[in-house]
C-alpha positions as protocol buffer text, in pm:
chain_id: "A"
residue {
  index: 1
  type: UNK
  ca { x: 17536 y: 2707 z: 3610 }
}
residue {
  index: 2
  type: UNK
  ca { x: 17155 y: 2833 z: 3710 }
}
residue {
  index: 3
  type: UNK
  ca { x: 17182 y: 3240 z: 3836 }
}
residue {
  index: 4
  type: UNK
  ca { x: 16965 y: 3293 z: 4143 }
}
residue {
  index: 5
  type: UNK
  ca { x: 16628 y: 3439 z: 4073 }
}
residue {
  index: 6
  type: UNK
  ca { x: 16585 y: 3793 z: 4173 }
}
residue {
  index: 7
  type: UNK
  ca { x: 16399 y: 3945 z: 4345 }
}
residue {
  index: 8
  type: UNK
  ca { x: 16195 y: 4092 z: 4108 }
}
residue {
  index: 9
  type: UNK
  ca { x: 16158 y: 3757 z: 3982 }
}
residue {
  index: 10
  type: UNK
  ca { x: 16047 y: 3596 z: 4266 }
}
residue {
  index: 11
  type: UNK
  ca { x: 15797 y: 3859 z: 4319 }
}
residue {
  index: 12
  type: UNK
  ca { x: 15645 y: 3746 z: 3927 }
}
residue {
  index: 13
  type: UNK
  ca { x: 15650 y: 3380 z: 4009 }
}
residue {
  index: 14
  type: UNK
  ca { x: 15483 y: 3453 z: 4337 }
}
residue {
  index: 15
  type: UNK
  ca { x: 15219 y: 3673 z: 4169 }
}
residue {
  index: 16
  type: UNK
  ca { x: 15181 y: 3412 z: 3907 }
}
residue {
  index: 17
  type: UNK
  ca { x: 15126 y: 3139 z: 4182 }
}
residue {
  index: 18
  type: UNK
  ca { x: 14887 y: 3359 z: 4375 }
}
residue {
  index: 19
  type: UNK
  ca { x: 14688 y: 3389 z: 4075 }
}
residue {
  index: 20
  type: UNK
  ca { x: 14648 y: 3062 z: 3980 }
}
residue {
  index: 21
  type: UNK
  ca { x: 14530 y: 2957 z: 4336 }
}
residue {
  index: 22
  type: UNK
  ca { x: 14305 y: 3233 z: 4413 }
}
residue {
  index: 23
  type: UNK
  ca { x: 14461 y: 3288 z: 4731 }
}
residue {
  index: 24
  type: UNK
  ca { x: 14533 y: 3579 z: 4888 }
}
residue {
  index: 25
  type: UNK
  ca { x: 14852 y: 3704 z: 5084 }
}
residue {
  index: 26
  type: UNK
  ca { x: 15019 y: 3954 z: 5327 }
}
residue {
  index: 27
  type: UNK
  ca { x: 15300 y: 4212 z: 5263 }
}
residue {
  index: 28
  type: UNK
  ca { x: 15495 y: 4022 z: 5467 }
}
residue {
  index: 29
  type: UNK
  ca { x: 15423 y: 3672 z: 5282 }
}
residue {
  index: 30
  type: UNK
  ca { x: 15544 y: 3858 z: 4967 }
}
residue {
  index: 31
  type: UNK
  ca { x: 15837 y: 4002 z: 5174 }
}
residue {
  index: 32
  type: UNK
  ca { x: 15953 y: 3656 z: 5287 }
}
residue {
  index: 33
  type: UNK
  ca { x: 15916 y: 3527 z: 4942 }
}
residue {
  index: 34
  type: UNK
  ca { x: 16074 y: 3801 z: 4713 }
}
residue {
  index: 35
  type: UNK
  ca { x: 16271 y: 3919 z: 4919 }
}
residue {
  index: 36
  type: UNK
  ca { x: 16158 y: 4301 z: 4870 }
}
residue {
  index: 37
  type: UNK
  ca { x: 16181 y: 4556 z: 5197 }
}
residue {
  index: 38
  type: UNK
  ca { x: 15858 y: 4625 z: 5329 }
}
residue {
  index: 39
  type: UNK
  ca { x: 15874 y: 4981 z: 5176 }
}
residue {
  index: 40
  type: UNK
  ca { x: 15985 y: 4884 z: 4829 }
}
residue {
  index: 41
  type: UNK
  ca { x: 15654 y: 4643 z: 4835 }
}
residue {
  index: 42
  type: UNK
  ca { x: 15410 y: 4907 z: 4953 }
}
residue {
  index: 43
  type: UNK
  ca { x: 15584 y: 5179 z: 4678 }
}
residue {
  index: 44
  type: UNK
  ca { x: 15528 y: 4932 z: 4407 }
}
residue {
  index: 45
  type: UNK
  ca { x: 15217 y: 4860 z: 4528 }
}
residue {
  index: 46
  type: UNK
  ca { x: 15075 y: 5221 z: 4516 }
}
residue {
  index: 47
  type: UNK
  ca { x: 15262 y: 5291 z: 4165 }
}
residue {
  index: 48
  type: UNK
  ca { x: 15324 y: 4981 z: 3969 }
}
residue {
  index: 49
  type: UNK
  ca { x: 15112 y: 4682 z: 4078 }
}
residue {
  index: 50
  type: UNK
  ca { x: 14774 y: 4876 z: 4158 }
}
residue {
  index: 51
  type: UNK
  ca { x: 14646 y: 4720 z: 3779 }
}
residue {
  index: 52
  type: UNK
  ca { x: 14670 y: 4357 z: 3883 }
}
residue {
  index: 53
  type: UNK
  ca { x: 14625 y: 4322 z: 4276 }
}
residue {
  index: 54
  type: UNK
  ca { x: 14322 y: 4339 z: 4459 }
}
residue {
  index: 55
  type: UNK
  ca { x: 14312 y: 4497 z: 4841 }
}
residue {
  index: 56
  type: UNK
  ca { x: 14097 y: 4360 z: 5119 }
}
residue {
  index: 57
  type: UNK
  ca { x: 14013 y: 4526 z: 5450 }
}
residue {
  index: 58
  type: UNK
  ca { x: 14147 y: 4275 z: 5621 }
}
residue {
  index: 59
  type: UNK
  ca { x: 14542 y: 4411 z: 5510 }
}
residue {
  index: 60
  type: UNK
  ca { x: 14565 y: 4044 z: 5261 }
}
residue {
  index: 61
  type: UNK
  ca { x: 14588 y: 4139 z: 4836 }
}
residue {
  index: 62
  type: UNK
  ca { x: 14469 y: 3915 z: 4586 }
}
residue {
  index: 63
  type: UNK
  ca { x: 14613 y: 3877 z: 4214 }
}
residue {
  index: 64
  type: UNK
  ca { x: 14325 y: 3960 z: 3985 }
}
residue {
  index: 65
  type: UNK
  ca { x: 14294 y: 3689 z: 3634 }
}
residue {
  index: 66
  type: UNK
  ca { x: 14440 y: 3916 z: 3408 }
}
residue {
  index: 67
  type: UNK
  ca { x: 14795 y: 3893 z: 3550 }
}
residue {
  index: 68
  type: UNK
  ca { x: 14803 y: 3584 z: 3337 }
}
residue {
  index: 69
  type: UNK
  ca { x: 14885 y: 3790 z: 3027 }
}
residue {
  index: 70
  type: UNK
  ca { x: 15160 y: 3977 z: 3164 }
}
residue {
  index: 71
  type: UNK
  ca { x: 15511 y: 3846 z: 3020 }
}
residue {
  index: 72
  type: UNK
  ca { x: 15793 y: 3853 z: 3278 }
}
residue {
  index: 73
  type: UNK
  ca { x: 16001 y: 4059 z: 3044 }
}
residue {
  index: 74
  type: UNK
  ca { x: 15702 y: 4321 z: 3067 }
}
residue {
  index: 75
  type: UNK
  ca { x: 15684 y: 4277 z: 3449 }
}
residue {
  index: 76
  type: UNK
  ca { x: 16055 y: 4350 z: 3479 }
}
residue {
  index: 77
  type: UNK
  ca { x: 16027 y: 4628 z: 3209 }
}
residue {
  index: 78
  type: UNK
  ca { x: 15790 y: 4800 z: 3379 }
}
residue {
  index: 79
  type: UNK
  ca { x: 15979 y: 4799 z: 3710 }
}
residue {
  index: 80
  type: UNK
  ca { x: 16294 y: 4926 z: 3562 }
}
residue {
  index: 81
  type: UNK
  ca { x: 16069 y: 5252 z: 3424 }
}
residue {
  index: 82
  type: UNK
  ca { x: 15847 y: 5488 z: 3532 }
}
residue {
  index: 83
  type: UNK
  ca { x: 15495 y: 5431 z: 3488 }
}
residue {
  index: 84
  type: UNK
  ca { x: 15309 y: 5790 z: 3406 }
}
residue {
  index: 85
  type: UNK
  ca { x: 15013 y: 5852 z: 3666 }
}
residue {
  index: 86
  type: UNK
  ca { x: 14705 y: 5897 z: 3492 }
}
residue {
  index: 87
  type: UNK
  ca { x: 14554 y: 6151 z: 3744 }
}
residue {
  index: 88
  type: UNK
  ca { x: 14889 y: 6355 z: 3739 }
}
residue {
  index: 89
  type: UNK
  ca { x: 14771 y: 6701 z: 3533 }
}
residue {
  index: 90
  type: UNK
  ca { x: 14991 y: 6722 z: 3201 }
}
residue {
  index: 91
  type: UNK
  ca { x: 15109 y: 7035 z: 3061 }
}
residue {
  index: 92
  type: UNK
  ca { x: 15159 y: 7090 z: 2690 }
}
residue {
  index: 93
  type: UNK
  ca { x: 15482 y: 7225 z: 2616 }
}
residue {
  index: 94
  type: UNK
  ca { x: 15355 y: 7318 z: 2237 }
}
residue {
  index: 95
  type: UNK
  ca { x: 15460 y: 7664 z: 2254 }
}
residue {
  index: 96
  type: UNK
  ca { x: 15755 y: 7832 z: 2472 }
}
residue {
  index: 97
  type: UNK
  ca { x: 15684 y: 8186 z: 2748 }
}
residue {
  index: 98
  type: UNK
  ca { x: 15825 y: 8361 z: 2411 }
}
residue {
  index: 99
  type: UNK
  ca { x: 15655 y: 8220 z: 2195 }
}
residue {
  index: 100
  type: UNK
  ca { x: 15327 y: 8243 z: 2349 }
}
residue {
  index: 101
  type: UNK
  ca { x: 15384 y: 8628 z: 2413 }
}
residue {
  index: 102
  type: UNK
  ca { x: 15457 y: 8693 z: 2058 }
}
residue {
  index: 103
  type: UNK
  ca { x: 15130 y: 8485 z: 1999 }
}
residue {
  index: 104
  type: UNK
  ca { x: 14888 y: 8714 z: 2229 }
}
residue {
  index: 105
  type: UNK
  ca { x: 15074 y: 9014 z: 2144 }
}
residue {
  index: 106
  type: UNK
  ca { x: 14935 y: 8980 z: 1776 }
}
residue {
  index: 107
  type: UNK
  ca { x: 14605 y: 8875 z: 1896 }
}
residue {
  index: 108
  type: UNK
  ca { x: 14577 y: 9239 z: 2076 }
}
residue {
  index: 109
  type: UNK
  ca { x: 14735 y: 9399 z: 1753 }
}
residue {
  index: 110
  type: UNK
  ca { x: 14481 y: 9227 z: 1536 }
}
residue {
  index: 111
  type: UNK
  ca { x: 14180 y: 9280 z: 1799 }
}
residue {
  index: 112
  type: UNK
  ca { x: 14265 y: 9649 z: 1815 }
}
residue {
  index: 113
  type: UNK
  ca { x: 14264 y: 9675 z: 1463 }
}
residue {
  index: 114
  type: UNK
  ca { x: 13945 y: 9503 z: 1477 }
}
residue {
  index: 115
  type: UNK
  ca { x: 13778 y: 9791 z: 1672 }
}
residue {
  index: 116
  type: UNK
  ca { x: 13990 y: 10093 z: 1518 }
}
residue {
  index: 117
  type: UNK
  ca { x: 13858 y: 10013 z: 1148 }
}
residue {
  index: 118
  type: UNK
  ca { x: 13499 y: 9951 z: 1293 }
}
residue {
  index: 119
  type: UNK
  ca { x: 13455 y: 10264 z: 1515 }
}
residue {
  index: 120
  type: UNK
  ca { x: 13716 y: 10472 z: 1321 }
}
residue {
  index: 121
  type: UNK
  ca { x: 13942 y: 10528 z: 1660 }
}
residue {
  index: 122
  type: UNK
  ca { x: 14249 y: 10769 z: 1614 }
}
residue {
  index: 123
  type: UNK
  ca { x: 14489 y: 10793 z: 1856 }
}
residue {
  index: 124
  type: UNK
  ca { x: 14736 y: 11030 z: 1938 }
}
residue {
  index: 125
  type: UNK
  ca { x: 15043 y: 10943 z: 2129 }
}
């Protein structure tokens, strides 16, 4: 027995026939087709389907060619994930708070060293 596409599904094979035709469509075409609330369509727009459609001024996208070599699997896969923003800043985690006060700790040990041998500094405490 055949399972109902879903809508994630439909949303592929319309993308796929949008492509092929050069045509392009409204939010709400997509809506009626997929079956996708208006919001879902205009989240996945800004975060998962920027790569492949094309906007117009007039409110209408367009599938750009290259949507030919995405695999459904890959379309579903990346809808099931989240997909990293490449303007979002990163921070490296390669050392802990601890870690990186131990670090400039002996940097001011070693620098102070540095100076006492040079300008033969005693200090009394």
């Amino acid at each position: 027995m055949p399972t109902n596409p879903s809508k994630d599904e439909r949303a592929f094979t319309f993308f796929t026939q949008a492509m092929k035709t050069q045509q392009s469509f409204t939010l709400i075409e997509l809506q009626q087709t997929s079956g996708y609330i208006a919001g879902t369509i205009e989240n996945y727009i800004k975060k998962k389907w920027k790569r492949f459609l094309t906007p117009f001024p007039n409110g209408t996208y367009q599938v750009l060619p290259s949507f030919a070599y995405y695999l459904l699997e890959q379309f579903l896969k990346d809808l099931r994930q989240a997909i990293p923003d490449p303007l979002a800043p990163v921070r490296l985690t390669i050392w802990n708070d601890d870690q990186l006060l131990l670090f400039f700790s002996l940097v001011l040990i070693f620098l102070w060293w540095q100076v006492n041998r040079r300008y033969n500094l005693i200090l009394s405490w």
